[in-house]
C-alpha positions as CSV (number, residue, x, y, z in Angstrom):
1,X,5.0,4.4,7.2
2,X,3.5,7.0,4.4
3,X,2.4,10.0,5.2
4,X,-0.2,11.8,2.6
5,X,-1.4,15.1,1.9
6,X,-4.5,16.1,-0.1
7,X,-7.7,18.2,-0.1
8,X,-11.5,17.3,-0.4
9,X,-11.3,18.7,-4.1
10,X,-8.8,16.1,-4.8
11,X,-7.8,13.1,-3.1
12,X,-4.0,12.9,-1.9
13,X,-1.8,13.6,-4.2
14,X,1.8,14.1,-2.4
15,X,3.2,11.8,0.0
16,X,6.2,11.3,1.6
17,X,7.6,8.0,2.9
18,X,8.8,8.0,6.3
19,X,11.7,4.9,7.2
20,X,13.6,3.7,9.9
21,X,17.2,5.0,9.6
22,X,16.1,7.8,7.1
23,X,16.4,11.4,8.4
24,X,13.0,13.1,8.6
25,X,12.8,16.2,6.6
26,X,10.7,18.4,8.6
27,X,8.3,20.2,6.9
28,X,8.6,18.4,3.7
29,X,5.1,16.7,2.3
30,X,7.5,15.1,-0.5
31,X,6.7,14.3,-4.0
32,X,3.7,13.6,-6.2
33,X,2.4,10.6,-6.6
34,X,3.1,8.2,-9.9
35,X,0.7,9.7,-12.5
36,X,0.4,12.9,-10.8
37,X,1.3,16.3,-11.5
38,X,2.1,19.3,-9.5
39,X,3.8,22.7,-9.5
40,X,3.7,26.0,-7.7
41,X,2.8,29.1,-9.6
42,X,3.9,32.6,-9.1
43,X,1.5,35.8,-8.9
44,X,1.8,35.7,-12.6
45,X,0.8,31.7,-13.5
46,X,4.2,30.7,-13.7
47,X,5.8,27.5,-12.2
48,X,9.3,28.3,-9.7
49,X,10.8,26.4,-8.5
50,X,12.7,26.8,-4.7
51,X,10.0,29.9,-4.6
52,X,6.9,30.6,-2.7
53,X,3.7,30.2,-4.6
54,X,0.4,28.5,-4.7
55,X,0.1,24.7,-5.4
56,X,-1.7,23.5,-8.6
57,X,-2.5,20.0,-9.7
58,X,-3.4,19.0,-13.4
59,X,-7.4,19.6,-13.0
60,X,-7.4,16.4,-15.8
61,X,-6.6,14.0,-13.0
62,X,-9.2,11.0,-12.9
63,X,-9.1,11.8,-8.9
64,X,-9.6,15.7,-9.4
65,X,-12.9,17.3,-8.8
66,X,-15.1,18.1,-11.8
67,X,-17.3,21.1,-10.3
68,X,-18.9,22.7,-7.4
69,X,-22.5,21.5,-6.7
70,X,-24.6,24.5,-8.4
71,X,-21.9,27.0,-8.2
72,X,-20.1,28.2,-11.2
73,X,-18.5,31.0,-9.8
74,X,-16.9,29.2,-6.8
75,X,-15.6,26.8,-10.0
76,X,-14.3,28.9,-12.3
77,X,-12.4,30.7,-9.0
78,X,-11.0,27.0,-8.2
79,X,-9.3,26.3,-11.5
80,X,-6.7,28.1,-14.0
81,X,-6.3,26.8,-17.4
82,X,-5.5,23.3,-17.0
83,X,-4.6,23.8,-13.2
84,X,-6.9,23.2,-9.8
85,X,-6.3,26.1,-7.6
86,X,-5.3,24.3,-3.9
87,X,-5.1,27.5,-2.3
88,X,-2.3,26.1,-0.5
89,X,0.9,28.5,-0.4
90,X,3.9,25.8,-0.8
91,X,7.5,25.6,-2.2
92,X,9.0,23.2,-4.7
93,X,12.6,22.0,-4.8
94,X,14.6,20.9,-8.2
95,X,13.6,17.4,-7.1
96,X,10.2,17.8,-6.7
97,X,10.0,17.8,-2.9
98,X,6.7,20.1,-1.5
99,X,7.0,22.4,1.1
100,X,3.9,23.4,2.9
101,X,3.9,26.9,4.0
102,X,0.4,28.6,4.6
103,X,-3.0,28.8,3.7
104,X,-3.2,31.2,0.7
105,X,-5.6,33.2,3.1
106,X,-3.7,33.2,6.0
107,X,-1.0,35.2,4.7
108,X,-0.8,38.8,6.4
109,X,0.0,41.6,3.9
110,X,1.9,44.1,6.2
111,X,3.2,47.6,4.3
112,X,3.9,45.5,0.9
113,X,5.7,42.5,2.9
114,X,3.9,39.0,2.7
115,X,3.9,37.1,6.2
116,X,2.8,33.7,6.7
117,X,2.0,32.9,10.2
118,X,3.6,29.8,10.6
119,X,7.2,31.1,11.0
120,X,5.7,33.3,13.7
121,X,3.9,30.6,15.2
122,X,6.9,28.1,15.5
123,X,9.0,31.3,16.9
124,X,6.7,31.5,19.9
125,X,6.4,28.0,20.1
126,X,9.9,27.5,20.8
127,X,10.0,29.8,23.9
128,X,9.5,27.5,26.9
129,X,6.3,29.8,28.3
130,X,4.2,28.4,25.4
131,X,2.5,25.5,24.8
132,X,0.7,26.7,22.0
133,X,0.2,29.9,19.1
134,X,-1.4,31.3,16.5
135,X,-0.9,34.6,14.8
136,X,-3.5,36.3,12.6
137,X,-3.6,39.4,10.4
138,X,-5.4,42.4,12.6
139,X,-6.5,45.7,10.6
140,X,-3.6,48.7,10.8
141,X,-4.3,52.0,9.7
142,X,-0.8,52.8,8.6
143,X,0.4,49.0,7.4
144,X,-2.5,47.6,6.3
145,X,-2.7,44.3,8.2
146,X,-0.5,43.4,11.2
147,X,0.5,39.8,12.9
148,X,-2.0,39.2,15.9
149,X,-0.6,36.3,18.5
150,X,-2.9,34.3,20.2
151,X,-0.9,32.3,22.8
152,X,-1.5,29.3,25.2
153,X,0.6,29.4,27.8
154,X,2.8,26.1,29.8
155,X,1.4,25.4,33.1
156,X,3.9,27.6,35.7
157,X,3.6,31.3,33.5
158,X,1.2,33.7,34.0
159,X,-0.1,36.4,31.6
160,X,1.3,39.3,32.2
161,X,2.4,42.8,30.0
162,X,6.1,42.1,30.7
163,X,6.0,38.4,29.6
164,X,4.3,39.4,26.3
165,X,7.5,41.9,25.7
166,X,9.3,39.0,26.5
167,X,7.9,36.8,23.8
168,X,7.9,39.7,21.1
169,X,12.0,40.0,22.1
170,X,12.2,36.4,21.7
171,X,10.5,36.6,18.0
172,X,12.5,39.5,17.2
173,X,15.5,37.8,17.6
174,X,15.0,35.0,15.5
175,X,12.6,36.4,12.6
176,X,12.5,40.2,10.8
177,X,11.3,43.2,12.6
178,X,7.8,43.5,10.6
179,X,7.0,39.9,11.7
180,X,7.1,40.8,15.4
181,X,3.2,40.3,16.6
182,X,2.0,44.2,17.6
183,X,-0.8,42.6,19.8
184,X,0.1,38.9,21.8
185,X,-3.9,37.9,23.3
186,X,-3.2,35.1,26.2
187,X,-5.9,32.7,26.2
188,X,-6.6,29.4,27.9
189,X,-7.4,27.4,24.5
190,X,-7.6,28.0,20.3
191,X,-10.6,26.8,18.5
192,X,-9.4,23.5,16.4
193,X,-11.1,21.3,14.0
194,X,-11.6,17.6,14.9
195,X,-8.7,16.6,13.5
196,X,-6.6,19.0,15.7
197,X,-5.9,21.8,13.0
198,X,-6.3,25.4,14.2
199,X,-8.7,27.3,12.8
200,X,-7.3,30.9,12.6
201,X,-10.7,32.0,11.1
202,X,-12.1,31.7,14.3
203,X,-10.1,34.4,15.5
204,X,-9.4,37.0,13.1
205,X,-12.7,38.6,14.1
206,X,-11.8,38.3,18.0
């Protein structure tokens, strides 16, 4: 079974086959495809490697998207010398294996540190109260952003002040103090796309 990974503005170009006996590496969206390139840059347009940083693909791939549709701006914004801009925050291994990590917009700039949410998210998600999370970046006078939680709870917990101290505890013991959600919002259901995906920009402005 191969599973793929790729954006509108270029068809898939990392995939990662998944057989019977092989461990899965979770996480991993694996390598580029033959005839493909790929790296992750640094703040400075630099590839790293085991580092977090945006993924780019060579923008001269046949399969890569020449423009926007009478937008110039929102083109020159997607590409960086000979790289298209994913927007995708991702790690690469000496081997070429892709990490996925965040949306580049996602990310929660808290007092200088750089969160993603999805550490935050699977924190929560372990604790047996919920079924499902998402965590945001809410306005802070003093920090700048901080993590929001949005959480679905299992069937048998109730919302309740003392279970969202439980669930900050619970993230505190596993992740750093500044990615502890400030706010935890209990709500029946998170606004998805079609394909299942939620869409946190649905509730940054709740």
């Amino acid at each position: 079974m191969n599973e793929g990974y790729g954006q509108t503005d270029r068809a898939q170009r990392v995939h990662r086959q998944l057989r019977f006996g092989v461990p899965d590496q979770a996480g991993v969206d694996g390598p580029a495809l033959p005839g493909t390139t790929v790296a992750v840059l640094d703040e400075d347009g630099d590839p790293v490697i085991d580092q977090v940083g945006e993924l780019v693909i060579d923008r001269h791939h046949p399969n890569a998207m020449l423009e926007y549709w009478r937008n110039p701006q929102g083109t020159a914004e997607k590409f960086r010398g000979d790289w298209l801009l994913t927007g995708d925050l991702c790690r690469q291994d000496a081997d070429g294996y892709v990490w996925f990590e965040s949306r580049k917009d996602d990310v929660i700039n808290s007092a200088g540190y750089r969160i993603g949410p999805g550490e935050i998210e699977g924190s929560l998600g372990a604790h047996e109260a919920v079924a499902m999370a998402a965590v945001v970046a809410a306005p802070d006078e003093r920090r700048g952003q901080v993590p929001k939680a949005f959480v679905v709870l299992r069937p048998g917990h109730e919302p309740s002040d003392e279970l969202a101290d439980t669930l900050r505890a619970h993230v505190r013991s596993k992740l750093a103090p500044h990615e502890v959600p400030r706010e935890i919002v209990f709500v029946d259901d998170l606004p998805r796309t079609t394909t299942g995906k939620i869409m946190r920009r649905g509730l940054r402005s709740t």
